[in-house]
C-alpha positions in Angstrom: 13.7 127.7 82.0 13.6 130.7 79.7 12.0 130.0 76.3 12.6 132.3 73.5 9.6 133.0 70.6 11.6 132.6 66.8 8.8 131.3 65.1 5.8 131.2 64.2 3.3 129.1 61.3 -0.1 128.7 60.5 -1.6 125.1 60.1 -4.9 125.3 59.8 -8.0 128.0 59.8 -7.4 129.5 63.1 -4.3 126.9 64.1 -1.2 128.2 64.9 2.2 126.6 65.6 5.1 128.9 67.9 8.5 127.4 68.2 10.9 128.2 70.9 13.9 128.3 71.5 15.5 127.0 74.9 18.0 128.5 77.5 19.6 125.2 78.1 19.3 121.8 76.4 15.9 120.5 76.2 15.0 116.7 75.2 11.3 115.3 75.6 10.1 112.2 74.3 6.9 111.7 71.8 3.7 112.5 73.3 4.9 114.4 76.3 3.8 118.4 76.8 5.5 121.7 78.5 3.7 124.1 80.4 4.0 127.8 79.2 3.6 130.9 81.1 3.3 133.8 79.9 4.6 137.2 81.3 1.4 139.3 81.0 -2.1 138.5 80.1 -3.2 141.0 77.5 -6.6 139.8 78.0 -8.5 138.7 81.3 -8.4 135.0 81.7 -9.9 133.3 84.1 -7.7 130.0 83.6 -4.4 132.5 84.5 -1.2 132.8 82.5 0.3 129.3 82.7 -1.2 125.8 79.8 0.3 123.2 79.0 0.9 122.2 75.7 1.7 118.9 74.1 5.5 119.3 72.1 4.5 118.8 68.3 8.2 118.5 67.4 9.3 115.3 67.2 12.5 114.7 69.3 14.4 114.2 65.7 13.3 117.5 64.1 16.2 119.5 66.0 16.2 121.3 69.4 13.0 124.0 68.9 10.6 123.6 71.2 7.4 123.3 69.1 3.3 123.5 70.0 0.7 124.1 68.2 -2.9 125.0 69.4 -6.1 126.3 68.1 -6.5 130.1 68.5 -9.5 130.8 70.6 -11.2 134.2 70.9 -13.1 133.2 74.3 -9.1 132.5 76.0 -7.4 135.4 76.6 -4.2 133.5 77.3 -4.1 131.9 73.3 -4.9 135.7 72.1 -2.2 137.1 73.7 0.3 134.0 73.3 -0.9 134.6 69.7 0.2 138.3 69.6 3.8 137.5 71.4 6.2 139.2 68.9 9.2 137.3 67.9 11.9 137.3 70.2 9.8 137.0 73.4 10.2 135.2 76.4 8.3 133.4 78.5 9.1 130.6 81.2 8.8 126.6 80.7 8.4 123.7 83.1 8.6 120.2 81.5 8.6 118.2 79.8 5.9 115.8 81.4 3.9 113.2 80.4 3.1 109.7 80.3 1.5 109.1 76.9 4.0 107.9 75.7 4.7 105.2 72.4 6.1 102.2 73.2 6.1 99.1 70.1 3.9 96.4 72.1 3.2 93.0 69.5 2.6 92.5 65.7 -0.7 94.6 65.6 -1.4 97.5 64.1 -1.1 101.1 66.1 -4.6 102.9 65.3 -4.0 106.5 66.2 -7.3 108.1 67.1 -7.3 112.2 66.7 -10.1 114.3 67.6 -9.3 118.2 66.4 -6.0 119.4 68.2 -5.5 116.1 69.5 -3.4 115.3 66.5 -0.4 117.2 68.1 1.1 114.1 69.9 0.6 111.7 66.9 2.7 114.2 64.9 5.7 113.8 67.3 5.0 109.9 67.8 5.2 109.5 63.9 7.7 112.0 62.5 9.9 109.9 65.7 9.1 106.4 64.2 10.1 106.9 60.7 13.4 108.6 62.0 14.0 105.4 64.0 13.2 103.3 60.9 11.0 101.5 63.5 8.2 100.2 60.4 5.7 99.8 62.6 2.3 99.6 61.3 0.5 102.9 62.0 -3.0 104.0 61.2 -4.4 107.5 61.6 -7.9 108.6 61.7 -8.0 112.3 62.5 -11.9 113.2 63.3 -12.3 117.2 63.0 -15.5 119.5 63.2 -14.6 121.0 59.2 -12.4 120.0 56.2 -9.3 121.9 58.3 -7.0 118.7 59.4 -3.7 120.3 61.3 -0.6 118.8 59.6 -2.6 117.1 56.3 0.2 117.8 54.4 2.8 116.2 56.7 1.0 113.1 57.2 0.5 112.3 53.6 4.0 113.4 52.6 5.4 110.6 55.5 2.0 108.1 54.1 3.3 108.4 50.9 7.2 107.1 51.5 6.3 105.0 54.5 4.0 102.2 53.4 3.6 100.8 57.1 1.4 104.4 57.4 -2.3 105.0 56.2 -4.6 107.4 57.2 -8.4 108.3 57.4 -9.8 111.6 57.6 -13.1 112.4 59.0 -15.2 115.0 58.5 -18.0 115.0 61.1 -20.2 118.7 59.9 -20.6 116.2 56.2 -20.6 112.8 58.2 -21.9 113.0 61.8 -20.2 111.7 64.4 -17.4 109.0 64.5 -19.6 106.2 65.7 -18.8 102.2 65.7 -20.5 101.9 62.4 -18.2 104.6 60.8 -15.0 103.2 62.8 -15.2 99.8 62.0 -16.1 100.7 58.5 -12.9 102.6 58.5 -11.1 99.6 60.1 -12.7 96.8 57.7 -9.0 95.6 57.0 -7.8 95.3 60.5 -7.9 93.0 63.3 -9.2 94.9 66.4 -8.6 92.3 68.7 -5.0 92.3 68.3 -4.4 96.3 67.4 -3.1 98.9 70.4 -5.8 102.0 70.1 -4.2 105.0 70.9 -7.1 107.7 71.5 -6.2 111.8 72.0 -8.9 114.9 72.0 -11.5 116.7 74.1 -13.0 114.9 77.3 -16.2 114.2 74.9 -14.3 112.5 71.6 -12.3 110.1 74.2 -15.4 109.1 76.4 -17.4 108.1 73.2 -13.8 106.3 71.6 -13.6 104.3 74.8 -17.2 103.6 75.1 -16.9 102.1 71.4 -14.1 100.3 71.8 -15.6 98.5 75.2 -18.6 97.8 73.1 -16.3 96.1 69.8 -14.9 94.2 72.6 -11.2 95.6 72.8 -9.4 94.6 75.3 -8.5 97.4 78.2 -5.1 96.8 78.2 -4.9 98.0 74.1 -6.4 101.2 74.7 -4.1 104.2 75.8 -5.6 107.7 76.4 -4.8 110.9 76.6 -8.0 114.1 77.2 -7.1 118.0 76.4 -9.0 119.8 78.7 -10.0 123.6 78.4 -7.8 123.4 74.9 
């Protein structure tokens, strides 16, 4: 399918959300990505002209097509997706994807973030306050710097939705998000019966499940989802 560029934001030092518009009717569910290619690499890329992207939109927010990635000067796909003046067009596949939300007991939802892994908790939350589903979500977002994508969103929706908190962590002042620091974070919640939701580079979700295994949490609660080569 054709996708059309019509608009673009910044969200972050060096993060960058494009919205496009589709040919035909689109719908995706929360947590599920496209894949993008672009009609010529204005850089050499190694990796080709085709990513995939999770949709940062959620479902609710209209018909754009929405993803949102860090701008990397080592990809030349990401440089010249960044330069793509309005109005052009590149072709989608999709939408795919399995990580998907679905309301499982009384427990809380603990939505673990590491950098740009955030983009699928966007969707997942903007999509259960439109639903008025109330369940009980927290976020930690662990980031390298002080530049959380979509800060202001999440504490706009914290702020009228009291069934949402969230946890922001710095690891360049803290270190990194070790058991100590997550169950400090989690001092009010019963781990046992809470569904962990964990999204980020290959390295943040090996040491999130490795923690959780070691606090005892069972398998079955733990849902994953790694962004390779982001």
């Amino acid at each position: 399918m054709k996708l059309t560029l019509v608009k673009k934001t910044d969200e972050a030092q060096g993060t960058r959300s494009f919205y496009f518009k589709s040919e035909t009717p689109l719908t995706w569910l929360p947590g599920q990505y496209i894949y993008i290619t672009l009609p010529k690499l204005n850089y050499e890329d190694q990796r080709g002209d085709i990513r995939h992207f999770t949709i940062s939109a959620s479902p609710t927010e209209g018909d754009f097509v929405r993803i949102t990635i860090r701008v990397r000067q080592e990809s030349g796909y990401k440089k010249t997706l960044d330069e793509l003046p309005l109005g052009s067009v590149v072709e989608g596949k999709g939408p795919q994807g399995t990580f998907l939300f679905d309301k499982k007991g009384n427990g809380s939802n603990i939505f673990l973030a590491g950098g740009i892994g955030i983009t699928p908790f966007r969707s997942m939350t903007k999509w259960i306050i439109d639903n008025n589903l109330g369940v009980p979500i927290h976020l930690i977002h662990s980031n390298s710097d002080s530049e959380f994508v979509f800060k202001n969103d999440f504490e706009k929706w914290a702020d009228e939705n009291k069934n949402i908190k969230l946890s922001y962590f710095d690891s360049s002042v803290l270190g990194h998000l070790d058991s100590k620091n997550l169950l400090n974070l989690l001092s009010d919640t019963d781990i046992k019966t809470s569904t962990f939701w964990v999204v980020g580079p290959n390295v943040f979700v090996d040491a999130m499940e490795d923690i959780l295994e070691e606090l005892k949490v069972p398998e079955d609660n733990i849902k994953t989802e790694k962004f390779t080569g982001y």
